[in-house]
C-alpha positions as CSV (number, residue, x, y, z in Angstrom):
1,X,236.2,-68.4,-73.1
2,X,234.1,-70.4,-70.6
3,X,231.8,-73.4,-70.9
4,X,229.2,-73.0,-73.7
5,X,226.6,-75.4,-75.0
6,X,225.5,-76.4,-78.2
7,X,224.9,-72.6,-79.9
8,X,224.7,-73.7,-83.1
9,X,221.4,-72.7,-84.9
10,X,223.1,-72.5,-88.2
11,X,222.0,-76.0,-88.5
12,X,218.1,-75.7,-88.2
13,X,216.6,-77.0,-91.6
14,X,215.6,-74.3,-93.8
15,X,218.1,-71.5,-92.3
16,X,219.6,-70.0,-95.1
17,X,223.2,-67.8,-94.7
18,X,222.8,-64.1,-95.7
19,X,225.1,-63.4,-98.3
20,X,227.8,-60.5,-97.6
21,X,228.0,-57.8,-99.9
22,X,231.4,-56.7,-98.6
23,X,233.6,-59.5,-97.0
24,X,234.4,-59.4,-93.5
25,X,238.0,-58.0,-92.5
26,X,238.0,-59.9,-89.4
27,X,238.7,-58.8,-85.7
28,X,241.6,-56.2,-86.7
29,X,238.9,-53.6,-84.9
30,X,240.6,-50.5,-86.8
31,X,240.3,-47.6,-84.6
32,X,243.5,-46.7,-86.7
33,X,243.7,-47.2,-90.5
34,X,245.1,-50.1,-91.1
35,X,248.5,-49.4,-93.2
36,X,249.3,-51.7,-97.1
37,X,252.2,-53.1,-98.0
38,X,255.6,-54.2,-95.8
39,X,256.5,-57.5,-94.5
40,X,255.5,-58.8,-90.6
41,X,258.3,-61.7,-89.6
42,X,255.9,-64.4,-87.8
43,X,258.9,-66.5,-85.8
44,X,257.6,-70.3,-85.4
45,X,258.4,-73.2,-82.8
46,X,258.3,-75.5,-85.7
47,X,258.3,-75.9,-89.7
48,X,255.6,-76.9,-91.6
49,X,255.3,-80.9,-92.9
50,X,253.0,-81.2,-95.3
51,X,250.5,-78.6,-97.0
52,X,248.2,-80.5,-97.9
53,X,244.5,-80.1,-96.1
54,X,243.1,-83.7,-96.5
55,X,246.9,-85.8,-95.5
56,X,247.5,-83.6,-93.5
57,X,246.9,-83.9,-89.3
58,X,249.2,-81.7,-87.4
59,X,248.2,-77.8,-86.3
60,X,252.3,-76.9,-87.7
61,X,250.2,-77.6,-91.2
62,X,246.5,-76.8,-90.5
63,X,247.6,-73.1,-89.1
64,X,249.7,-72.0,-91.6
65,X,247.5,-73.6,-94.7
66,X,244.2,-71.9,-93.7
67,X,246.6,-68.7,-95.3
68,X,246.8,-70.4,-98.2
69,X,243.7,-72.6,-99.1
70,X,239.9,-71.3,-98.8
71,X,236.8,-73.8,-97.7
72,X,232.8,-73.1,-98.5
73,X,232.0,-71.8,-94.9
74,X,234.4,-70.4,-92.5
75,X,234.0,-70.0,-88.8
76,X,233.5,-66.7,-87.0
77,X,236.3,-65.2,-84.8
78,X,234.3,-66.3,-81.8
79,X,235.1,-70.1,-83.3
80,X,231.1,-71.1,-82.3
81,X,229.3,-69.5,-85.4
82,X,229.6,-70.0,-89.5
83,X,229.9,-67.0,-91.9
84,X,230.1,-67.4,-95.3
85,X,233.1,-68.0,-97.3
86,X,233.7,-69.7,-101.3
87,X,229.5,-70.1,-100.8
88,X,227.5,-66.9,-100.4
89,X,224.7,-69.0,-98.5
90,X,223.2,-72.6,-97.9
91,X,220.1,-74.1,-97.1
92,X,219.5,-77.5,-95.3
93,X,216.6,-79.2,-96.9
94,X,213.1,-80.5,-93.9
95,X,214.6,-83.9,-94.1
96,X,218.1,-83.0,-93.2
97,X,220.0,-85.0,-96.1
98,X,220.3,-82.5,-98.5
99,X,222.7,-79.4,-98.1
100,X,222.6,-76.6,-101.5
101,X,225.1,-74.0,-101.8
102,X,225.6,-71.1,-103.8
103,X,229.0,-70.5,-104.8
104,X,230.5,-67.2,-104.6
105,X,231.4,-65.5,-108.4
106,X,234.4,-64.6,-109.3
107,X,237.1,-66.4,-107.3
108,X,240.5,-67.0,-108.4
109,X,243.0,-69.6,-107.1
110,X,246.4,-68.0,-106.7
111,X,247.8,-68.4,-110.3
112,X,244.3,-66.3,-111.7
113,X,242.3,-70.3,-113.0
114,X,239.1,-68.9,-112.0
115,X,237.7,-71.7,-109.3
116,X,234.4,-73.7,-111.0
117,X,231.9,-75.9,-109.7
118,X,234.2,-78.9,-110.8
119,X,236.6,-77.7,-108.4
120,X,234.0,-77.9,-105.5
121,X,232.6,-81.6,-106.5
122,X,236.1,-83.2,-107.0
123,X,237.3,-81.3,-103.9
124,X,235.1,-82.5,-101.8
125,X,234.9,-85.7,-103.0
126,X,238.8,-86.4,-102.1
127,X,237.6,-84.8,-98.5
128,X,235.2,-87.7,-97.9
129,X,237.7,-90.7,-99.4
130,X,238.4,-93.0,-96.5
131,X,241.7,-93.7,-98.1
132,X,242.7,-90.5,-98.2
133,X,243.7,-89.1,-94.8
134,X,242.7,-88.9,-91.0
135,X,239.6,-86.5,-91.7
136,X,237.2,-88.6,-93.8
137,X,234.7,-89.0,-91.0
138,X,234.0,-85.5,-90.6
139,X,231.9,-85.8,-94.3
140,X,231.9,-89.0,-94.4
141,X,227.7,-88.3,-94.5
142,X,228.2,-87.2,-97.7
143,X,226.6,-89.6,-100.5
144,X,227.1,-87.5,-103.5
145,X,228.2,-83.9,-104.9
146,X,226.8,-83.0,-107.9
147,X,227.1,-79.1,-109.6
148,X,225.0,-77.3,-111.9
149,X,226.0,-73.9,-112.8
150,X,226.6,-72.0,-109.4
151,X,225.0,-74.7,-107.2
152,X,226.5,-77.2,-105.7
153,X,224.2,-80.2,-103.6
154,X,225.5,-82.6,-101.1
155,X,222.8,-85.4,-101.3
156,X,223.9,-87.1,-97.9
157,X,223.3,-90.8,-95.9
158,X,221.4,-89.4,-93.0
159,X,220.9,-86.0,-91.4
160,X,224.2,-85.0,-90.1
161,X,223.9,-82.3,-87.5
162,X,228.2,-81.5,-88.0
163,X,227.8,-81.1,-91.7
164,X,227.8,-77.3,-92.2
165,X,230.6,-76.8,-89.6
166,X,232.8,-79.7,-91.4
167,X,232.4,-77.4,-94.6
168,X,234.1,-74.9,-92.3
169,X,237.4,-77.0,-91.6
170,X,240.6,-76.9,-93.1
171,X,240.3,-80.4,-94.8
172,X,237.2,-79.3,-97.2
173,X,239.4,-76.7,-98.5
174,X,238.7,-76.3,-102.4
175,X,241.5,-76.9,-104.9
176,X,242.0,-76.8,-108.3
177,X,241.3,-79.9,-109.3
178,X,243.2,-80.2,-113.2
179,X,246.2,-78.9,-111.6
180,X,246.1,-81.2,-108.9
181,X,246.0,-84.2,-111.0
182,X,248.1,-83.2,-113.5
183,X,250.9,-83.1,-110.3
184,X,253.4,-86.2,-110.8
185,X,253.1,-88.9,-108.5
186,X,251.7,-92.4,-108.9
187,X,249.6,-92.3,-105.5
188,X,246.8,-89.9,-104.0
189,X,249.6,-89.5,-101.4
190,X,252.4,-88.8,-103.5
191,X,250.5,-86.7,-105.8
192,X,249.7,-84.3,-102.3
193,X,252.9,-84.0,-101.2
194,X,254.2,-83.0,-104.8
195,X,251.2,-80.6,-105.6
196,X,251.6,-79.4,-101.3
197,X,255.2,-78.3,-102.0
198,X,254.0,-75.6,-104.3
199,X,250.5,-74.7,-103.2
200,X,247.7,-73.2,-105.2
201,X,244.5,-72.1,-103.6
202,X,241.8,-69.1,-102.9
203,X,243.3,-68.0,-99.5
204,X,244.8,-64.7,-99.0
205,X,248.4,-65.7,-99.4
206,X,250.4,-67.9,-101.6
207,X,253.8,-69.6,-100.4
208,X,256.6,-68.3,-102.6
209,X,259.6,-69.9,-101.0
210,X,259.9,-72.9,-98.5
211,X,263.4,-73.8,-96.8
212,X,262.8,-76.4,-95.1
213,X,263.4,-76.3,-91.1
214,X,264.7,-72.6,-91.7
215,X,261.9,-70.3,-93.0
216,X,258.7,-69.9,-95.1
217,X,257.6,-67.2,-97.5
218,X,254.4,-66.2,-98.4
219,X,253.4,-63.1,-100.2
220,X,250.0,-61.4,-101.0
221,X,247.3,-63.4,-103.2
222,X,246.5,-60.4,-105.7
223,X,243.1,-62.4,-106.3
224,X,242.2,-62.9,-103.1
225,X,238.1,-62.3,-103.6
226,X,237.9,-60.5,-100.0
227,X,237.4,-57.1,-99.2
228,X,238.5,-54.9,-96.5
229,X,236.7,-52.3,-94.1
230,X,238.1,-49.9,-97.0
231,X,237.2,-51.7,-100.0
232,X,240.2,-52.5,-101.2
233,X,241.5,-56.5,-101.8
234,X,242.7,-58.1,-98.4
235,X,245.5,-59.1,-97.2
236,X,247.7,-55.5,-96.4
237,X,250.6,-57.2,-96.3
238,X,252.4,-58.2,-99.3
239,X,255.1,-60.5,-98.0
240,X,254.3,-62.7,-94.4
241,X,257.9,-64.5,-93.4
242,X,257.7,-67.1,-91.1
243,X,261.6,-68.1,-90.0
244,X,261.3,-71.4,-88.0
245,X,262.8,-71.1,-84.2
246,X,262.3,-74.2,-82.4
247,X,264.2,-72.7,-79.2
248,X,261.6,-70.4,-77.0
249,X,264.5,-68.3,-75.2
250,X,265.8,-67.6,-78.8
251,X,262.6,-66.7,-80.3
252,X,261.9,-63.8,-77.6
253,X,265.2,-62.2,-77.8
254,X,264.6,-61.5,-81.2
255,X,261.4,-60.2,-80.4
256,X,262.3,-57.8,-77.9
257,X,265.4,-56.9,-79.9
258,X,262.9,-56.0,-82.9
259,X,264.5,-59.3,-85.5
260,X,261.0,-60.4,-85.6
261,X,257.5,-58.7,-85.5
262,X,256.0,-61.9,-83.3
263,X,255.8,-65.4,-82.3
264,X,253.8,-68.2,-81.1
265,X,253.6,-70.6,-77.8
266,X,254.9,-68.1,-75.6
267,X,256.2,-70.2,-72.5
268,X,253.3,-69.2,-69.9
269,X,256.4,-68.7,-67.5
270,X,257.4,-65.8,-69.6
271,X,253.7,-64.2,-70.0
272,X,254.0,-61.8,-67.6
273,X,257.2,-60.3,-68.0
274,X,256.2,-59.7,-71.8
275,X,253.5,-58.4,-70.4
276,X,255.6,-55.7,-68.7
277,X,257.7,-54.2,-71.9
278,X,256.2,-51.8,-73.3
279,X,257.6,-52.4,-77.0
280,X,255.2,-55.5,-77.0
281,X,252.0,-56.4,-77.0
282,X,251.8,-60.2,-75.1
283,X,248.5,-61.6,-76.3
284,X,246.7,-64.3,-74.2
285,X,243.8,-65.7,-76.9
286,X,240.6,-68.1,-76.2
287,X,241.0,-71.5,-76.6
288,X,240.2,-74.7,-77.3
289,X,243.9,-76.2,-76.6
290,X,244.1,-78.7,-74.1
291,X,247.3,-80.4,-72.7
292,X,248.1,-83.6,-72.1
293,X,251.0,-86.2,-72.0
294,X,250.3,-89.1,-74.5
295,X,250.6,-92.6,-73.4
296,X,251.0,-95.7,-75.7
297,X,248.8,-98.2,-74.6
298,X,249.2,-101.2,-76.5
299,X,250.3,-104.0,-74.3
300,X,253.9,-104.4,-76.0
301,X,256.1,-102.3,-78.0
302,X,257.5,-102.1,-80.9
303,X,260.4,-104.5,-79.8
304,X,258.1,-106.7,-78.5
305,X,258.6,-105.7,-74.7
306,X,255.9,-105.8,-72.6
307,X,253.9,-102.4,-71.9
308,X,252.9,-101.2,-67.9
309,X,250.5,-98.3,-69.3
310,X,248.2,-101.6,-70.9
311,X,246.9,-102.0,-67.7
312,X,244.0,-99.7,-66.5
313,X,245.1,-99.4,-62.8
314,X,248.4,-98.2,-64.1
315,X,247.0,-95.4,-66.3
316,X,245.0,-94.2,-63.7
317,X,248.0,-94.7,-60.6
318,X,249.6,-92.3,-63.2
319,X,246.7,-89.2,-63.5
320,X,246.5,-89.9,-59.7
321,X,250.2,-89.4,-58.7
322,X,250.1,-85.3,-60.8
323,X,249.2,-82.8,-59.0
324,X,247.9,-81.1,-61.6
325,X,247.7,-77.7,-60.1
326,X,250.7,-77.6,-59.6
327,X,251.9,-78.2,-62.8
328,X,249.8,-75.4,-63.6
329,X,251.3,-73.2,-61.3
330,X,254.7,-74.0,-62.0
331,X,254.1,-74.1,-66.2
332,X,251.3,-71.5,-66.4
333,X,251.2,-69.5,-63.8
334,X,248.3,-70.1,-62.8
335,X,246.7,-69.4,-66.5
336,X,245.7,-72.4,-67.0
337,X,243.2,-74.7,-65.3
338,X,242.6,-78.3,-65.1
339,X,241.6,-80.7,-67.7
340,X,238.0,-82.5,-67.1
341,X,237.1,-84.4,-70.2
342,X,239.7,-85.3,-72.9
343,X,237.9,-82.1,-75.0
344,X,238.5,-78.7,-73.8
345,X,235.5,-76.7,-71.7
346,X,234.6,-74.8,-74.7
347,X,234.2,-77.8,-76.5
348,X,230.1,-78.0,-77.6
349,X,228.8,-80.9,-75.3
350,X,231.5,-80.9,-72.7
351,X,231.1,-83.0,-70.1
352,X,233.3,-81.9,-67.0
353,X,234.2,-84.1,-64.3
354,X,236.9,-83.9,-61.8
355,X,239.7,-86.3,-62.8
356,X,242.0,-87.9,-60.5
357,X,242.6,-85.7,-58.0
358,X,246.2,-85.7,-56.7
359,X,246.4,-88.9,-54.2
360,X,249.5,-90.6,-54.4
361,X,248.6,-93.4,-51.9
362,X,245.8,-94.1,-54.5
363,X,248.5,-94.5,-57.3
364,X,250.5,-96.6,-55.0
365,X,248.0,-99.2,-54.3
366,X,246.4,-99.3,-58.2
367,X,250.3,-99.6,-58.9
368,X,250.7,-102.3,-56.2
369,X,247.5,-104.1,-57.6
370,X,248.7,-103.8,-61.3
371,X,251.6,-105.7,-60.1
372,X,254.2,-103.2,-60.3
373,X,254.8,-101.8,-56.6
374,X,257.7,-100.9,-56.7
375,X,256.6,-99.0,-60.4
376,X,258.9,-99.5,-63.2
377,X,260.9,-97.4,-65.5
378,X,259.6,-95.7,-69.4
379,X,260.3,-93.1,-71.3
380,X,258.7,-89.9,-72.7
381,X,259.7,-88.0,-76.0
382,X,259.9,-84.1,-75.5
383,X,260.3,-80.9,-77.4
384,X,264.2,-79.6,-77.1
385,X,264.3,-75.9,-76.5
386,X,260.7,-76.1,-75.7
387,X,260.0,-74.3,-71.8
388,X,256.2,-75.5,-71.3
389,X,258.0,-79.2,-71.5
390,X,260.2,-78.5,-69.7
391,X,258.5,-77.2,-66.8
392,X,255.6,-80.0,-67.4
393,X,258.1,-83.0,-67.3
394,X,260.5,-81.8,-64.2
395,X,257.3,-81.3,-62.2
396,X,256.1,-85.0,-63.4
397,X,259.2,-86.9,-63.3
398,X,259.1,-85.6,-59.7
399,X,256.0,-86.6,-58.3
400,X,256.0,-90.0,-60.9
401,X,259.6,-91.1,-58.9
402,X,257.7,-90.2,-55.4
403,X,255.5,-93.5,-56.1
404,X,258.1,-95.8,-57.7
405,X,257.9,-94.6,-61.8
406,X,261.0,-93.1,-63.4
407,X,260.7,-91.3,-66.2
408,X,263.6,-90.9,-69.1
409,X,263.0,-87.5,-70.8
410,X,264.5,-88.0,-74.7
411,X,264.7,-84.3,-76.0
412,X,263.4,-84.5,-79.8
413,X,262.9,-82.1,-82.5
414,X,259.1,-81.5,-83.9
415,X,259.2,-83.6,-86.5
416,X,260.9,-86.4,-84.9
417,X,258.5,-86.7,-82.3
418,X,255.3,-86.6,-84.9
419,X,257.4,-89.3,-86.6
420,X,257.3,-91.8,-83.8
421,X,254.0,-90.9,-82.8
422,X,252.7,-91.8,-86.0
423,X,254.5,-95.0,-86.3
424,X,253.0,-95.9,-82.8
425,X,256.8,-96.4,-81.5
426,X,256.9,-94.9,-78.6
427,X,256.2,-94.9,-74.5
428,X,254.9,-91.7,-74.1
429,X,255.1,-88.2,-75.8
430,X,254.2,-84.2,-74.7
431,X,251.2,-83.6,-76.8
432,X,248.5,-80.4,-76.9
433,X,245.0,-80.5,-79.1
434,X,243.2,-78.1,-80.4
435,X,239.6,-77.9,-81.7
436,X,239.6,-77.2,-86.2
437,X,235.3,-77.1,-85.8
438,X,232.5,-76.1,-83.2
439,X,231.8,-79.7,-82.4
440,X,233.1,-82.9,-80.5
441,X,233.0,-85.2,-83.1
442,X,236.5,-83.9,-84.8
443,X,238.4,-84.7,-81.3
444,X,236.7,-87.6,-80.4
445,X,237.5,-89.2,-83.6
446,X,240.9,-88.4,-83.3
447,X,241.3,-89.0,-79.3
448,X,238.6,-91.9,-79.0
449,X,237.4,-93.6,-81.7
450,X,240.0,-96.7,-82.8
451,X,239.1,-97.5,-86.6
452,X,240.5,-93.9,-87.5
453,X,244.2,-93.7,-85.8
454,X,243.6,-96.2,-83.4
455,X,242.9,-93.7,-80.6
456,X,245.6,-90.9,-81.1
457,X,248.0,-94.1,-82.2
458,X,248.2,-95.2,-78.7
459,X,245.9,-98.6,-79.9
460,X,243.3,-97.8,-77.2
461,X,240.2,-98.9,-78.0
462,X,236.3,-99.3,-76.1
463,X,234.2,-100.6,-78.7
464,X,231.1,-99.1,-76.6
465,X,232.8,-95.5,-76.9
466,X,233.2,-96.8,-81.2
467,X,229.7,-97.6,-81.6
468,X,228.1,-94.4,-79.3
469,X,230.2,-92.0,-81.7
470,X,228.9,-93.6,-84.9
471,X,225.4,-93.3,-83.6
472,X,225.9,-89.7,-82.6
473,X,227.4,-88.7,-86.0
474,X,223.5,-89.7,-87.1
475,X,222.1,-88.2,-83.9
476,X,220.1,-84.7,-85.3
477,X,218.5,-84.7,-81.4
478,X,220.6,-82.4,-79.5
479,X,219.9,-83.6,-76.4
480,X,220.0,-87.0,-77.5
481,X,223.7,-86.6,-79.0
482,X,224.6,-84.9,-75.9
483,X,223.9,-88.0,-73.8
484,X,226.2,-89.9,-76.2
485,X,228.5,-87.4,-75.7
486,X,228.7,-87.9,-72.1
487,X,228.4,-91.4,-72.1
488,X,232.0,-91.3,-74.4
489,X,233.8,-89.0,-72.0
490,X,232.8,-91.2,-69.0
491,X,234.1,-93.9,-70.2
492,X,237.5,-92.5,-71.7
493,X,237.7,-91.1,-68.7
494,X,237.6,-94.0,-66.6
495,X,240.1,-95.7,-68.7
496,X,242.8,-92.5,-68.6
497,X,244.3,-93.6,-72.2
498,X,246.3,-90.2,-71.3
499,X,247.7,-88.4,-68.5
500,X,245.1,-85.3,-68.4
501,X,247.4,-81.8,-67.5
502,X,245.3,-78.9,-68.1
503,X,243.9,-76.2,-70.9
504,X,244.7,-72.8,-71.6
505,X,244.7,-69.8,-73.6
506,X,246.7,-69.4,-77.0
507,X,250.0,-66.8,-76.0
508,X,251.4,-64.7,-78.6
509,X,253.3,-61.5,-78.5
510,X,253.6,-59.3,-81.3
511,X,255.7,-55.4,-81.5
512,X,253.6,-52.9,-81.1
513,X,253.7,-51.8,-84.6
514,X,252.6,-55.1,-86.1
515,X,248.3,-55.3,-85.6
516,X,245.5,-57.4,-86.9
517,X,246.7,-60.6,-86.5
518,X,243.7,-63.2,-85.4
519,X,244.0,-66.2,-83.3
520,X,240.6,-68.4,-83.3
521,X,239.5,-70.6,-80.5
522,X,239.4,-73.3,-83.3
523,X,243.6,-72.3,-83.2
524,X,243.1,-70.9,-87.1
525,X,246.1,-68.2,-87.4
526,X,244.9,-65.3,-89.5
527,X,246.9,-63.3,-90.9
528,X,244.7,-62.1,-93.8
529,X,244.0,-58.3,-91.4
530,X,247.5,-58.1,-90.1
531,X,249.6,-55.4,-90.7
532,X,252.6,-52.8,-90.0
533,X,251.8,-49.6,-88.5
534,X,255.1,-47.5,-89.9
């Protein structure tokens, strides 16, 4: 999907969503019937941490508990729009600083507790609770939630112009709220990852059976309140099996021997040759995934060495010493295409710019200047097994060494690597983003602005960049907040607090007998139209 701007008329005061009076069955398309019952085997890089949507920050989580949990408004396939979900429709007051919503009737949580206003308010309420999670800021508008019958209000600060699409994102799912604190645990936190290991919510599937690091089980939600194309309940399958296969080589043997019905992150070296069996189906989706390599820029470490990648000159002798289409060749190719803002081109309010074109004399004399010229040694943590690292990091590691850098490449498991990142103890790390709603503010609080995870936990910080993206999370001007917007990527850009690699689509292969699996710019991985042709 190219470059779009802000399409987002959903948020003009007064526009009420029509209600549906049959659900939408997504993109499934079904120029065949679409077959009930069976199993599909879903094979994934890496296992799920914790199920929980508000503690939660990592897409092995957020795409796998958008199956499970259900939110008030849900984004359409394109990943741009809104659609209604839990609420049949909502209107935004003249003013801007009141949102109403009508709930939808009759919706069960997994376990058949019907799902009530209550749920909704306390819900939503533990979304906005700064000491609850990374995602706060996305409602952080919110004032107060108050029910009464069917109708839920948001009474909010100010006019928030991101309001109705944060209503869409996995962190304002709705849970049920007595079960939920009835869960043991003498924390918020505790009492998430307890409740998260045994999930309850209105999505189309529940989680049965969770092995951790070795599979996932979930099976059909029999009160699942959406309908098909043929009236009946969604999903069609009745069991979804996601065995966890962090090696890439591994994972497509068993796909073309038929072990497995599909599998994500298809190495982009391997696209076309998939592309060339005819038992499969390789599937190249739009995106909002970028890729980058994720620098720690605090000026020491965690053992209280001093830190190279501080020092501006340094970061940018770095982006300038990639030539970043060939990495795109070698990883890709030639699928992807070059980074130009920290946010993706299909980001609403992109900015694109051409970043540090290769020039490694350029990186030699910033280097030189830093005070490093003959460069210096670090280290970056990568996935084992994993092919797009692979490629990405031999093709870095050589053009880093041809102006003075060496680069250690320390082969980690998923949850290793998230590990470190999190506790800010490390050089550098492989890293990918992807867009959960149809605006910049959810990246740029995550990639830019300190006070949340200090900048992706690399402790970069530009207080200028802080204040412009608390004024445009006010900002109801589009044009306005677009000029904010560019001011932010400007300046993150000229500081490089990452090495910028490129963006591309979402690969997945599937057999050709397993159809209606959905993959949504915003990364969501919908399973709720899948099925097995027999």
């Amino acid at each position: 999907m190219g470059e779009f701007s802000m399409r987002r008329s959903f948020l003009k005061t007064g526009i009420a969503a029509l209600a549906l009076t049959t659900a939408f069955a997504g993109l499934a398309g079904f120029a065949h019937a679409a077959e009930r019952g069976g199993k599909m085997v879903y094979a994934r890089y890496a296992d799920s941490m914790e199920l929980d949507p508000v503690w939660t920050d990592a897409n092995v989580d957020i795409w796998v508990l958008t199956n499970i949990y259900g939110t008030l408004i849900e984004p359409t396939d394109d990943g741009v729009g809104l659609r209604p979900g839990l609420a049949t429709k909502w209107e935004t007051s003249a003013d801007g600083k009141t949102v109403t919503l009508t709930l939808r009737s009759g919706v069960k949580f997994g376990d058949g507790t019907p799902m009530t206003a209550d749920d909704v308010v306390w819900s939503l309420n533990r979304a906005k609770d700064p000491k609850q999670g990374a995602w706060s800021d996305l409602v952080a508008s919110i004032d107060s939630v108050e029910a009464a019958g069917n109708i839920v209000t948001l009474h909010l600060k100010t006019a928030d112009p991101t309001i109705l699409a944060a209503l869409a994102t996995f962190n304002t799912a709705i849970l049920p709220s007595k079960q939920f604190e009835a869960t043991p645990g003498a924390t918020p936190e505790e009492k998430a990852k307890n409740f998260a290991e045994h999930p309850n919510g209105t999505g189309p599937f529940m989680m049965t059976a969770w092995q951790r690091g070795v599979s996932m089980t979930l099976k059909r939600n029999p009160n699942y309140w959406k309908l098909a194309a043929d009236g009946k309940p969604l999903p069609y399958l009745d069991e979804l099996d996601f065995p966890i296969i962090p090696d890439d080589s591994t994972r497509l043997l068993k796909l073309k021997a038929g072990e497995i019905d599909g599998t994500e992150f298809i190495p982009y070296a391997r696209v076309k040759e998939l592309q060339a069996d005819p038992k499969l189906r390789m599937e190249l989706w739009p995106s909002t995934r970028v890729r980058y390599l994720g620098m720690y820029d605090g000026p020491t470490f965690k053992d209280g060495k001093p830190n190279p990648v501080s020092n501006v000159k340094v970061r940018q002798a770095l982006n300038y010493a990639v030539n970043k289409d060939a990495v795109i060749a070698i990883t890709t190719l030639g699928l992807g295409k070059p980074m130009r803002s920290f946010m993706s081109s299909t980001t609403p309010m992109f900015y694109g710019q051409d970043l540090y074109k290769y020039d490694p004399a350029k990186a030699k004399a910033l280097l030189a200047e830093a005070g490093y010229p003959n460069g210096f040694e670090t280290s970056i943590y990568a996935l084992s097994g994993n092919g797009d690292d692979a490629n990405d990091l031999a093709t870095v590691q050589q053009m880093w060494a041809q102006v003075g850098v060496k680069l250690r490449i320390d082969l980690v498991d998923s949850p290793t690597r998230t590990a470190k990142y999190k506790a800010e103890d490390y050089a550098m790390r492989t890293a990918a983003w992807t867009n959960d709603i149809s605006d910049p503010s959810e990246i740029t609080s995550y990639f830019a602005y300190y006070p949340n995870i200090h900048s992706l936990h690399q402790q970069w910080q530009d207080k200028d960049v802080d204040a412009l993206f608390l004024k445009s999370q006010q900002e109801t001007d589009p044009k306005a907040r677009a000029a904010e917007y560019k001011e932010i990527q400007e300046k993150y850009a000229a500081s490089a607090p990452i090495l910028f690699l490129y963006e591309t689509p979402y690969p997945v292969a599937f057999r050709k007998q397993a159809k209606g699996f959905v993959q949504i710019p915003l990364g969501n991985n919908i399973f709720e139209s899948a099925y097995i042709e027999k």
